[in-house]
C-alpha positions in Angstrom: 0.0 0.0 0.0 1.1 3.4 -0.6 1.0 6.2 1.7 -1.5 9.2 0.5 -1.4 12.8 0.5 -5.3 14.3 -0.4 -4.4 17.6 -1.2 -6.5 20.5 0.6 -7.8 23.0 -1.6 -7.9 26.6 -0.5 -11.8 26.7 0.6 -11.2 23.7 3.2 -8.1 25.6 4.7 -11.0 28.9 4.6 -13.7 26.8 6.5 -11.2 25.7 8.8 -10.1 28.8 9.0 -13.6 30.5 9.8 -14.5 27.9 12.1 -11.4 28.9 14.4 -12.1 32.4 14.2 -15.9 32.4 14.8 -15.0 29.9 17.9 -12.7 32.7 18.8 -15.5 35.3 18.4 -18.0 33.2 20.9 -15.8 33.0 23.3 -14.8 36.5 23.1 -18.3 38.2 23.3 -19.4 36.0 26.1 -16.7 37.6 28.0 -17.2 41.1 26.5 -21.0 40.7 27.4 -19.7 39.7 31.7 -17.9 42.8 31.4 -20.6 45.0 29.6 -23.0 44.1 32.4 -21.1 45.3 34.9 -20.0 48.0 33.9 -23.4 48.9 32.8 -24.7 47.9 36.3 -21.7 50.0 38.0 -22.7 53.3 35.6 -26.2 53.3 36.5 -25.7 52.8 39.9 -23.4 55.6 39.9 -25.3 57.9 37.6 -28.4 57.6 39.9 -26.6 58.1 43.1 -25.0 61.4 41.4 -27.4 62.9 39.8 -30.6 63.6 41.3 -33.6 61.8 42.5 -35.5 63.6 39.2 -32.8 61.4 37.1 -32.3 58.4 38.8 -35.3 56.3 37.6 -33.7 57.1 33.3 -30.6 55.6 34.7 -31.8 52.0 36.4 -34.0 51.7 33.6 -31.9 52.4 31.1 -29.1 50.4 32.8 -32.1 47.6 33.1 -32.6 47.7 29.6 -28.5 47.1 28.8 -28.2 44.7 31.3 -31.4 42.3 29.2 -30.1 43.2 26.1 -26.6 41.5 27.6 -28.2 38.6 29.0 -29.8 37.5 25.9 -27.2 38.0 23.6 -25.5 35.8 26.0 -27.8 33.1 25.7 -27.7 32.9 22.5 -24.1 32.7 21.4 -23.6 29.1 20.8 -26.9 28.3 20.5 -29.2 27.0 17.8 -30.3 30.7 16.9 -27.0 31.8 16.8 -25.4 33.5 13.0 -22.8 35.4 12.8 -24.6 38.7 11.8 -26.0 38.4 15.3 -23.4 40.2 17.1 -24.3 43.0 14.9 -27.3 43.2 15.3 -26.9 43.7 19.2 -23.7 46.2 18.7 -26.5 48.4 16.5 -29.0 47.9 19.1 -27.3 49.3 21.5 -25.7 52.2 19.9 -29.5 52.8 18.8 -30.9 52.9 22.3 -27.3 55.5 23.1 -28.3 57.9 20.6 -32.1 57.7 21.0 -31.2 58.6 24.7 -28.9 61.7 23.6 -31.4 62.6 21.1 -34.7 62.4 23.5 -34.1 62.2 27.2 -34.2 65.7 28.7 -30.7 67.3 29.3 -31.9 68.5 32.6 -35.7 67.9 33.3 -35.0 70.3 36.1 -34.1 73.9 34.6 -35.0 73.1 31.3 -32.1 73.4 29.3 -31.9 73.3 26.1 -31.8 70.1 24.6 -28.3 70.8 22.7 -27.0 70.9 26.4 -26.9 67.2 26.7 -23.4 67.9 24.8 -21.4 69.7 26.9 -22.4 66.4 29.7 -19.6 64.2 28.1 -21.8 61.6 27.5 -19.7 60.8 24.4 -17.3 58.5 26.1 -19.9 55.8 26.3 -20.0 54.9 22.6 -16.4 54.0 23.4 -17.9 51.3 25.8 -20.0 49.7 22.6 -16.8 49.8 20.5 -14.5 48.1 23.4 -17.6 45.6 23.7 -17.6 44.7 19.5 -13.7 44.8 20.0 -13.4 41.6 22.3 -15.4 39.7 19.2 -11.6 39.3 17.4 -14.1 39.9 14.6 -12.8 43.0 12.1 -16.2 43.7 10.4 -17.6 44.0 13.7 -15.4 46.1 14.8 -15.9 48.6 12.2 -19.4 48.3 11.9 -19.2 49.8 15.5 -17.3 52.4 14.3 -19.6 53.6 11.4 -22.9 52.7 13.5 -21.9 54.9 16.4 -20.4 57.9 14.3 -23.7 57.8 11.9 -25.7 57.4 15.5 -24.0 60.4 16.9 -24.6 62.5 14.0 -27.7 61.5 14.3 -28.8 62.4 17.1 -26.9 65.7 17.1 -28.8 66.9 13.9 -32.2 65.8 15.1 -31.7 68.6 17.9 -30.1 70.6 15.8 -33.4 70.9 13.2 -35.7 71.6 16.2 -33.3 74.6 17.5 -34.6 78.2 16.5 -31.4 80.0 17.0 -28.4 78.5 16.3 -24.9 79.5 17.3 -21.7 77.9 15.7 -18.0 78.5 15.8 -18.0 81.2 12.9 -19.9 83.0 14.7 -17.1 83.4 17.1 -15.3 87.2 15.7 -11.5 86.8 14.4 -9.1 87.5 17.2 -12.0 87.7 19.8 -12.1 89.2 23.4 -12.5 86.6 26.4 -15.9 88.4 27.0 -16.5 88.0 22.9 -15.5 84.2 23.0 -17.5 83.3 26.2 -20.4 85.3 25.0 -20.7 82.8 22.1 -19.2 79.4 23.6 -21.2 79.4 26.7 -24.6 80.8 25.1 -27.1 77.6 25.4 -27.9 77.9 21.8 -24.4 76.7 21.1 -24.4 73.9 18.6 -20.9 73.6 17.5 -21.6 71.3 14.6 -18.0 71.0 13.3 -17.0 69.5 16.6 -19.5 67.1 17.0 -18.1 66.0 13.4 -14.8 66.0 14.5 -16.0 63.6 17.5 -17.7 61.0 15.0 -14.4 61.0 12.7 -12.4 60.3 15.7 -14.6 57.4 16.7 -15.1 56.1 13.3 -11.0 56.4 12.9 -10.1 54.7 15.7 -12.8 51.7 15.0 -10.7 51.3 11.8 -7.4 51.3 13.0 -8.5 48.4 15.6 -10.5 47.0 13.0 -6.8 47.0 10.9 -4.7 45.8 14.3 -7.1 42.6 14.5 -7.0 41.8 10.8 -3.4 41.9 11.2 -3.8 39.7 14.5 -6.2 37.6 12.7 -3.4 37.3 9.7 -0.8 36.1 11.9 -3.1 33.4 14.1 -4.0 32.0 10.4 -0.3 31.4 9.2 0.1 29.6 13.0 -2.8 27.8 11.5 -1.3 27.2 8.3 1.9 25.8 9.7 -0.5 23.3 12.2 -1.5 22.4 8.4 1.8 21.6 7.3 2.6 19.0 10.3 -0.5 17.8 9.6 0.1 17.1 5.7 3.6 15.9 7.0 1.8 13.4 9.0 -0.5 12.0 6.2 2.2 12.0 3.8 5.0 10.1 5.6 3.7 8.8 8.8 4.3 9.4 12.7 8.0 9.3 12.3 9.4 11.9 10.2 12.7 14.0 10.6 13.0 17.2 11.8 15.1 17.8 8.4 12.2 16.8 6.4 9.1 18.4 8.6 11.5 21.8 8.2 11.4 21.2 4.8 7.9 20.4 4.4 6.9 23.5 6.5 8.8 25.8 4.6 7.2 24.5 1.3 3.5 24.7 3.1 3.1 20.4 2.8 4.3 20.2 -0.4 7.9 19.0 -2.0 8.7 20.6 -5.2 10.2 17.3 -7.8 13.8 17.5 -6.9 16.7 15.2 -8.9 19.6 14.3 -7.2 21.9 11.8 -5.8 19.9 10.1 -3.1 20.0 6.4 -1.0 17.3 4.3 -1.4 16.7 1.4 1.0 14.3 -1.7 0.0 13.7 -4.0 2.9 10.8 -6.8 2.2 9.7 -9.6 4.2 10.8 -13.3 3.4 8.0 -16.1 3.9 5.5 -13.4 3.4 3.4 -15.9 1.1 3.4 -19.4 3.7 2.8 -16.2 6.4 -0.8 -15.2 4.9 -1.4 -19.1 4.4 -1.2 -19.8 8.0 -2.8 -16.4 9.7 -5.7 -15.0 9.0 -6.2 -11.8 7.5 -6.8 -10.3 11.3 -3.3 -11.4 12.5 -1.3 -10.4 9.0 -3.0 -6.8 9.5 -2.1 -6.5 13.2 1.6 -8.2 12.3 2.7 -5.4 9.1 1.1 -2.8 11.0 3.5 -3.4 14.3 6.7 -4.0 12.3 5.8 -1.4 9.8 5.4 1.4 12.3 8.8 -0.1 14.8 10.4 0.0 11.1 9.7 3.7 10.3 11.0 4.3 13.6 14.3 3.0 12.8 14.6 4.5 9.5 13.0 8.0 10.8 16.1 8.0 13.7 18.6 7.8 10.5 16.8 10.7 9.0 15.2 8.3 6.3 11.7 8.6 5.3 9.4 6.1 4.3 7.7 7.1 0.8 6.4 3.8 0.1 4.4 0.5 1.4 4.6 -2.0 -1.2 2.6 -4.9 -0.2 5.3 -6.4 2.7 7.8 -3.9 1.1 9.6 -0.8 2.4 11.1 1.5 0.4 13.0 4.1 2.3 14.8 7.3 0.7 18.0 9.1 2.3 18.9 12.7 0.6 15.4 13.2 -0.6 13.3 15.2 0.3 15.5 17.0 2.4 19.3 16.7 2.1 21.7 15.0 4.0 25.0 14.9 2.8 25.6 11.7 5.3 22.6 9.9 3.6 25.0 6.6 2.5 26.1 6.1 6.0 22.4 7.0 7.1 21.0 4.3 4.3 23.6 1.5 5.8 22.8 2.2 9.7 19.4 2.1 8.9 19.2 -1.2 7.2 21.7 -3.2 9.8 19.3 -1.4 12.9 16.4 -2.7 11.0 17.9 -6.4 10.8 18.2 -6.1 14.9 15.0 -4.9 14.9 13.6 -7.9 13.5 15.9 -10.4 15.2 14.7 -8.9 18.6 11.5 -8.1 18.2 7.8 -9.7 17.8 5.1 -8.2 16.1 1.5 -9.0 17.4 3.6 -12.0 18.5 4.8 -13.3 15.4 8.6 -12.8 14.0 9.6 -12.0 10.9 12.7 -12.5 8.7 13.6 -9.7 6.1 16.1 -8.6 3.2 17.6 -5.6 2.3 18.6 -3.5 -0.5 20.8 -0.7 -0.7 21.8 1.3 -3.4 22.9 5.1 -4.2 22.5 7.3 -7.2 20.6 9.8 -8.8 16.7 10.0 -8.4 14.0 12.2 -9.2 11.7 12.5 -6.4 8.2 14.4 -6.1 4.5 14.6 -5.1 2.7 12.2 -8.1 -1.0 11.7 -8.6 -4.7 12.5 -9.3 -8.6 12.8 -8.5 -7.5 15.1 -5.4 -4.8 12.3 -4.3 -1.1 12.6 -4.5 2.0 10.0 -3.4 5.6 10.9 -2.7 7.4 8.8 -5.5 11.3 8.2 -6.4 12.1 7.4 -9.5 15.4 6.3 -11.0 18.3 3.9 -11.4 19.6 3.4 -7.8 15.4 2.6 -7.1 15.7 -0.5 -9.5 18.9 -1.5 -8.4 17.9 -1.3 -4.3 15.0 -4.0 -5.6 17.8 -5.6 -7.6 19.8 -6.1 -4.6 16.9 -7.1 -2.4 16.4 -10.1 -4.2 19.4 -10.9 -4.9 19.7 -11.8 -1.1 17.9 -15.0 -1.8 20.2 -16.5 -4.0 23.5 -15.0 -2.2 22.3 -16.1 1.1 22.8 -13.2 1.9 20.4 -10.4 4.4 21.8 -7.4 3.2 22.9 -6.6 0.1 25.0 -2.5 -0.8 25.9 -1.7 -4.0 29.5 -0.1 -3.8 28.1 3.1 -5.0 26.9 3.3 -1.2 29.7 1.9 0.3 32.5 4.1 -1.2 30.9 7.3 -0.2 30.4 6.0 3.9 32.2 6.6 6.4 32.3 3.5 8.3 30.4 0.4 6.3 31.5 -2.8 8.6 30.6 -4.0 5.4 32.3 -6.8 3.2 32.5 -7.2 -0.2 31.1 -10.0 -1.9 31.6 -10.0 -5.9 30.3 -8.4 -8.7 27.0 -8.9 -10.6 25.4 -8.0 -13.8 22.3 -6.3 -13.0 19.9 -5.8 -16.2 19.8 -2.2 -17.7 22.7 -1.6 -15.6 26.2 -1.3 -18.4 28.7 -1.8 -15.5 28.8 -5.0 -13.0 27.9 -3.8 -9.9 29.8 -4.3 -7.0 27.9 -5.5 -4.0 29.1 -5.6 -0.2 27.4 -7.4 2.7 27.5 -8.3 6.5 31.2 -9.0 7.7 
């Protein structure tokens, strides 16, 4: 069998992607919404405390109504109710209900101030609440929704009392290089709307909604390529199994899961199991599954330790690769280690209580290695000479009575073989015999 890649395509990695993020925005607005209600509840108790008997009841009701508004937006993040342009609907609910209040409840029912007076009360600062509210969502287009809803609301709600004033005063009508007494005269007159600095207050608030709304994006950007590299380990994973080298994972990662085709000089290790025919005879298809699985994953081990991978499961065959994908300029020495560790492994070991008896080929030279495939499915595949030589010299253990068998294109270029040579042999499609070298 051959171990699959299926290749994500870019909307999986975007559901994914929004799944993580709209997780991240529950979580956020539940705790937003804990902190809204108490500082709602702490306002309005303060508010009524402060200011009067006459405006105590607005305040506790008003706080009453933030507080439910809280409560049931709470309930229903997560729920069965719940879409996303929900939050937005409560962030424009309650900037809504702030305005209305500017725009309607009196300044002061006491004296009967003008209604424009509600703006030199500072009550301003409290859209700011809302947009620290929408900014615990880790949602952008919340963010700035808030930041246009609450300028347009406080426009709003200034030029609403605006129309309804009969005399109004603005900062024009201010004289060039005024008195104090001239400059008093107009800024402290109750008909006072000072239009351009109400504007000036919704550009300010709809400026600084954007440039949060830009910071998250960019925090959002950065917890997606964190995501993105997950991805990578992950392809890693499906492509070579549980035991890869750091080497290769780096090498993966940097190429986001996927190896460019690469030619070069490479080891490539064939080790296949002897008796694997009177095996399947005598166990049942149970026991051969539990059996390759065991040694299979203890033999990816011992090749993943030499900073081998496995590219291929070929029936009771593994073919191993050194140099490829990522380099390793000690991949002969690697390829050798690995198969000799591999014959201890099986001369010490059971798998799911059975033992097994395998042969080896190794063999160096040049390769051309890379992601192959279709219908959404790809394999890492090597190609080349020193591949059908490694299979050569795999079978050719049988009639050399033999367990390992390294052609001397390996052994030359190690450092230390503890290898022996054994003769020559003519190898089909190969011009040259081929020296071979085994176990001293």
């Amino acid at each position: 069998m051959t171990v699959m890649l299926r290749v994500m395509n870019s909307d999986t990695k975007e559901t994914e992607s929004d799944q993580m993020f709209y997780a991240a925005e529950q979580a956020g607005l539940k705790l937003a919404i804990k902190g809204r209600i108490i500082t709602v509840v702490f306002v309005a108790t303060f508010m009524a405390l402060t200011r009067g008997a006459e405006r105590a009841p607005d305040f506790i009701l008003g706080g009453l109504v933030f507080v439910a508004l809280g409560l049931l937006h709470f309930r229903i993040i997560g729920s069965s109710i719940d879409r996303p342009w929900v939050k937005y609907v409560f962030v424009t609910i309650d900037i809504f209900l702030l305005s209305a209040a500017v725009a309607f409840l009196p300044a002061e029912p006491v004296s009967q101030v003008p209604q424009v007076m509600i703006f030199r009360f500072q009550v301003f600062h409290f859209y700011f609440l809302i947009l620290a509210v929408a900014a615990f969502s880790f949602s952008p287009g919340l963010v700035f929704w808030s930041g246009v809803a609450g300028a347009v609301g406080w426009m709003a709600a200034f030029l609403y009392i605006r129309s309804g004033m009969e005399r109004i005063l603005e900062w024009g009508d201010i004289p060039m290089d005024p008195t104090p007494e001239e400059f008093l005269a107009v800024f402290l007159d109750v008909d006072f709307a000072a239009s351009g600095t109400r504007l000036q207050e919704a550009t300010i608030f709809f400026v600084v909604a954007t440039l949060i709304a830009i910071v998250m994006r960019r925090a959002r950007g950065v917890v997606l390529r964190q995501l993105e590299a997950e991805r990578g380990v992950a392809s890693i994973s499906q492509l070579f199994g549980r035991f890869v080298p750091k080497a290769v994972a780096d090498s993966m990662i940097q190429h986001e899961g996927s190896l460019a085709p690469v030619e070069r000089e490479a080891t490539v290790l064939i080790a296949d199991v002897a008796g694997f025919t009177a095996l399947t005879e005598t166990k049942g298809a149970q026991a051969i599954v539990d059996t390759f699985n065991a040694y299979f994953e203890a033999a990816s081990e011992v090749i993943g330790t030499h900073n081998g991978v496995v590219t291929q499961f070929i029936g009771d065959a593994v073919l191993a690769t050194f140099n490829v994908p990522a380099e390793d300029p000690e991949h002969r020495q690697h390829g050798i280690d690995a198969a000799v560790d591999l014959l201890k492994l099986v001369q010490s070991t059971t798998f799911a209580g059975e033992r097994l008896e395998i042969r080896v080929g190794v063999s160096t030279g040049p390769v051309i290695a890379g992601n192959v495939g279709g219908g959404g499915r790809a394999a890492y595949t090597v190609y080349g000479e020193a591949v059908n030589l490694a299979s050569r010299l795999e079978a050719l253990n049988k009639e050399q009575g033999t367990l390992i068998l390294v052609s001397g294109t390996t052994v030359e270029g190690a450092n230390e073989s503890g290898l022996l040579k054994v003769g020559q042999v003519d190898v089909r499609g190969i011009s040259e015999p081929v020296d071979i070298y085994s176990l001293a």
